[in-house]
N, C-alpha and C positions, 0 to 999 in steps of 0.2 A: 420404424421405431420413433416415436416421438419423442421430441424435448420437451424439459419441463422448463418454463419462462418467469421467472420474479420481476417484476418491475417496479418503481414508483418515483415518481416526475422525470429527473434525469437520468436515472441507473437502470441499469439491465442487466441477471445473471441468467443464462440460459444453462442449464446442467445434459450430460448425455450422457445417460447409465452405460456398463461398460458391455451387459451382457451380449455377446456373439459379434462384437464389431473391433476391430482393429481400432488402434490409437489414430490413425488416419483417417477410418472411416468414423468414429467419432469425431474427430476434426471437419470433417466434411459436414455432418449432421449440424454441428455447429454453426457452420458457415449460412448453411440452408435455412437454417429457424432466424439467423442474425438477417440476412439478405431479405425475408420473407418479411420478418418483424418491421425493416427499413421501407420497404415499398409500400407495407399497411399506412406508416407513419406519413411517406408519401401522400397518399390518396385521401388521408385526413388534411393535410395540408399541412404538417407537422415537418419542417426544414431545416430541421439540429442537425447537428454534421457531430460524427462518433470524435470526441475530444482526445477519450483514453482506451483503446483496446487493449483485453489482456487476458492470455489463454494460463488456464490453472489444467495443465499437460506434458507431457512428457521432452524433454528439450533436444528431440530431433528434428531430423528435417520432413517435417508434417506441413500440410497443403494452410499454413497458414494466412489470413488474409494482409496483404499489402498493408504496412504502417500500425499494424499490432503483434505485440511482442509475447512473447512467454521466458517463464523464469525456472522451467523445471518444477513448480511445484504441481504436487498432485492433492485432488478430492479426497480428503481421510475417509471418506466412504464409498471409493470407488468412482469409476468414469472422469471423464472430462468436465470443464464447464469453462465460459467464456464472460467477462466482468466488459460491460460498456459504459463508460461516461459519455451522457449527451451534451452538448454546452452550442452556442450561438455566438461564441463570446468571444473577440477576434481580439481582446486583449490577453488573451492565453496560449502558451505555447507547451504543448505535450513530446517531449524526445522522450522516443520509446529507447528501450536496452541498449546499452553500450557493452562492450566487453573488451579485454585485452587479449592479442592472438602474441604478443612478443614474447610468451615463455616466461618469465618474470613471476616469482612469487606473490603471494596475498598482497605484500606492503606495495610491490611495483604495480602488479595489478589496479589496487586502490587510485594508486597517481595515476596512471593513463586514464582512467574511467572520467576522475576526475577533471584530469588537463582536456579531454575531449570534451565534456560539455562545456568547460570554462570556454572553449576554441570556438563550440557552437555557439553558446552566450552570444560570445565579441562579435564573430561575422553579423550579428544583429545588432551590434550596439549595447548589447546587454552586460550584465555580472554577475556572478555565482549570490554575491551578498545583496545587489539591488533589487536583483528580479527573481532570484527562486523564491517561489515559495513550499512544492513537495516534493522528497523525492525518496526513493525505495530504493536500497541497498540489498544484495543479493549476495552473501557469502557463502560458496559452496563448501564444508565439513565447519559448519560454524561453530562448533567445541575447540577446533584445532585452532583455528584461522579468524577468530572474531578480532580477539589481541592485535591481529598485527593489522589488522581493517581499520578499526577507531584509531588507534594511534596515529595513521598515516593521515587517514582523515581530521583528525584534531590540527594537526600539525599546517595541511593544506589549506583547512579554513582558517586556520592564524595569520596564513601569509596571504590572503585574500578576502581581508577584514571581518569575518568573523570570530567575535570573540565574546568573551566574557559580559565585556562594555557594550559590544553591538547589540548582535541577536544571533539564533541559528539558524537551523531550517528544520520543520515539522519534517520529519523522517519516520520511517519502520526500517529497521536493520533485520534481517530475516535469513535462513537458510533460504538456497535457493541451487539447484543443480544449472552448470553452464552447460553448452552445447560445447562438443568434441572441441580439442585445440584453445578454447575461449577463457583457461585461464580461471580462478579461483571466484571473481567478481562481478558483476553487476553493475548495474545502476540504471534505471528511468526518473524522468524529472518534470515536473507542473515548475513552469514560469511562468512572470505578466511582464508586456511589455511597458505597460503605466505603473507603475508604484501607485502614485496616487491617485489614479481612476480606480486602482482595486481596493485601496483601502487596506493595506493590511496591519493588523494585529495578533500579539502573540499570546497564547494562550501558556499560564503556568499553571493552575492547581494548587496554589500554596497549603492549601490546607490539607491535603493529602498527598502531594507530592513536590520533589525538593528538584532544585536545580540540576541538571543534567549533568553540568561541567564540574558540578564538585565531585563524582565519583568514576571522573574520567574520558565520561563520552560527552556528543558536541551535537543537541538536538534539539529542536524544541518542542512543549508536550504536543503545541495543537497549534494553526494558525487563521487567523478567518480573514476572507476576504470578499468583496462583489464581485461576484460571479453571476452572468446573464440582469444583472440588475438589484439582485440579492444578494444578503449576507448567507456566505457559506464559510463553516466550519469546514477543518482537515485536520481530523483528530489523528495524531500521530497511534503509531503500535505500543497499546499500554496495556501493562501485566499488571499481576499483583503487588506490588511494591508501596515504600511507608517515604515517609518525607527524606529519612536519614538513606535512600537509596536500597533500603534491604528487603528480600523475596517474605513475602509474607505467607504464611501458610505452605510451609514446605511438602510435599508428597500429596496436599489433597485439591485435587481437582477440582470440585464445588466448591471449594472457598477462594479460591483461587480466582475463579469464575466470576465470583459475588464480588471481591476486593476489585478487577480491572473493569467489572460495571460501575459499582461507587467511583472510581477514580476515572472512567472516562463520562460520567454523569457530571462530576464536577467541573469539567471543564465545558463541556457543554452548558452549564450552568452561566461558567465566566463569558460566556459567550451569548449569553442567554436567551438561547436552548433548550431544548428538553430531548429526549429517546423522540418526542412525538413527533420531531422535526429533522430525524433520520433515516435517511435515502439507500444505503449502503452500509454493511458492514463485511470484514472479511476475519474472519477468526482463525488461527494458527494456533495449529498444538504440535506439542512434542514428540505425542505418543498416538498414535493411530486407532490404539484400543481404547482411550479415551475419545472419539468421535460420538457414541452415542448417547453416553452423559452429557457431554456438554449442549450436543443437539439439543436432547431433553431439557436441558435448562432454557435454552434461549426461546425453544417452541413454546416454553408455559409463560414465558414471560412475556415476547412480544410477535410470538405465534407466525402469519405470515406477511404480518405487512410491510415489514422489510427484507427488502433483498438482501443474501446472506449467503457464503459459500464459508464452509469446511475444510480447511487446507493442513495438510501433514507436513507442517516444516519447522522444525526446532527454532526455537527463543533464543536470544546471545546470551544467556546467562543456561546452565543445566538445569538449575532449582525453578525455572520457569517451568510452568506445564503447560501454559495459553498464553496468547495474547489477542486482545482484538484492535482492527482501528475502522473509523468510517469516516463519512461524511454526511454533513448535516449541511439543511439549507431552511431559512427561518424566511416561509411564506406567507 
């Protein structure tokens, strides 16, 4: 059974339909097109080292490849598929998933996830507010459990200079199911160890979208930095939402759709960017049966030039039906 392969400069989605193969042996399949892809790249003389591995599968113990993670999410249309960042770029540090095994609710959860990369940081010299710049929050029943997630989080980024007055960190807060024992939470994170070899700035959106911290949560829209020598955008996970923090378009799907393109256009804008200059996206819905509309929307808009996976995992708010985020890189 063959994979199908998206690629374009640094990113790779390889997808593996589910028909007649085990979650495993779609894992494996995966493995094979990813390894195969690597020694092509090889014999081109192409010597990027995988930055970020990341399996969109099932969160058991599957033949996963050494130093890429999975978060429980699944393809709203079925099978597996696996997201690679390539990079060269030795001022970048990728910690894949963290989890808590201490039994500890969502709030305690949060904190160990937390204090663990902080711990990782420091052994480098590093800090959660110097040197992160992305990172992906995994709360498993996030209807129930988002609440007591941000809160914890707002509160640990207070006491670790992030605030109002600093800055945040480009995040997606997402559903995401843990592996057995592993606790309500998540986390993977993009660091740099130079500040200012990467260059970083924060994207807002003001014209379409309002600060984070006024309605609670502790994020920033988007952040861009040098990366391999380039400016790259890391547009955080944006829905449909208006400046004053409210879901726009309640229940409709394509509009819904249309409002977190306008507002992740805008920021890509501040960044200045365009869609033309995007590598990567990954789209999250709510509902599984909306998978093929929204397909349909993104296929007529920007067809297959970017790499693109479909993922079945609820939005922190319920009135959410999508969100999407990517990365751009201005060539």
């Amino acid at each position: 059974m063959a994979c199908r392969i998206e690629e374009a400069y640094n990113q790779l989605i390889i997808h593996s339909d589910a028909d007649g193969l085990s979650a495993a042996g779609q894992i494996s399949e995966l493995n094979e097109a990813y390894l195969d892809y690597v020694a092509g790249m090889a014999s081109r003389g192409d010597r990027r080292r995988a930055l970020l591995g990341r399996y969109f599968a099932p969160a058991e113990d599957l033949p996963f490849l050494e130093g890429f993670c999975c978060a429980g999410q699944l393809p709203a249309e079925g099978g597996s598929a696996l997201w690679v960042m390539f990079s060269d770029d030795d001022n970048l540090i990728y910690t894949p998933i963290m989890y808590d095994r201490s039994g500890a609710g969502t709030a305690g959860n949060t904190l160990s996830v937390f204090k663990e990369y902080s711990g990782i940081l420091a052994d480098a010299g590093l800090t959660l507010c110097d040197n992160c710049v992305r990172t992906w929050c995994y709360v498993e029943d996030i209807d129930d459990n988002y609440k007591d997630f941000y809160k914890t989080r707002t509160s640990y980024f207070a006491d670790h200079g992030l605030t109002p007055e600093t800055h945040y960190i480009a995040s997606t807060g997402i559903a995401g199911t843990m592996p057995a024992g592993c606790g309500k939470v998540g986390l993977d994170a993009l660091a740099v160890k130079n500040p200012v070899k990467a260059d970083i700035k924060y994207l807002k959106g003001s014209s379409n979208l309002g600060r984070t911290d006024a309605y609670g949560v502790t994020f920033e829209r988007g952040t861009t930095l040098m990366m391999d020598g380039l400016r790259t955008a890391l547009i955080s996970g944006t829905a449909s939402i208006d400046t004053a923090g409210n879901v726009l378009h309640v229940g409709d799907i394509e509009a819904q759709t249309l409002r977190s393109w306008e507002n992740v256009e805008v920021l890509l804008n501040e960044a200045g960017m365009s869609y033309d200059d995007v590598t990567v996206m990954i789209i999250y819905l709510r509902n599984r049966e909306d998978a093929g509309a929204v397909h349909r929307l993104y296929d007529a808009r920007f067809g297959d030039r970017i790499p693109k996976v479909f993922l079945h995992a609820p939005i922190c708010r319920p009135a959410w039906l999508m969100e999407t985020e990517c990365v751009a890189v201005k060539r």
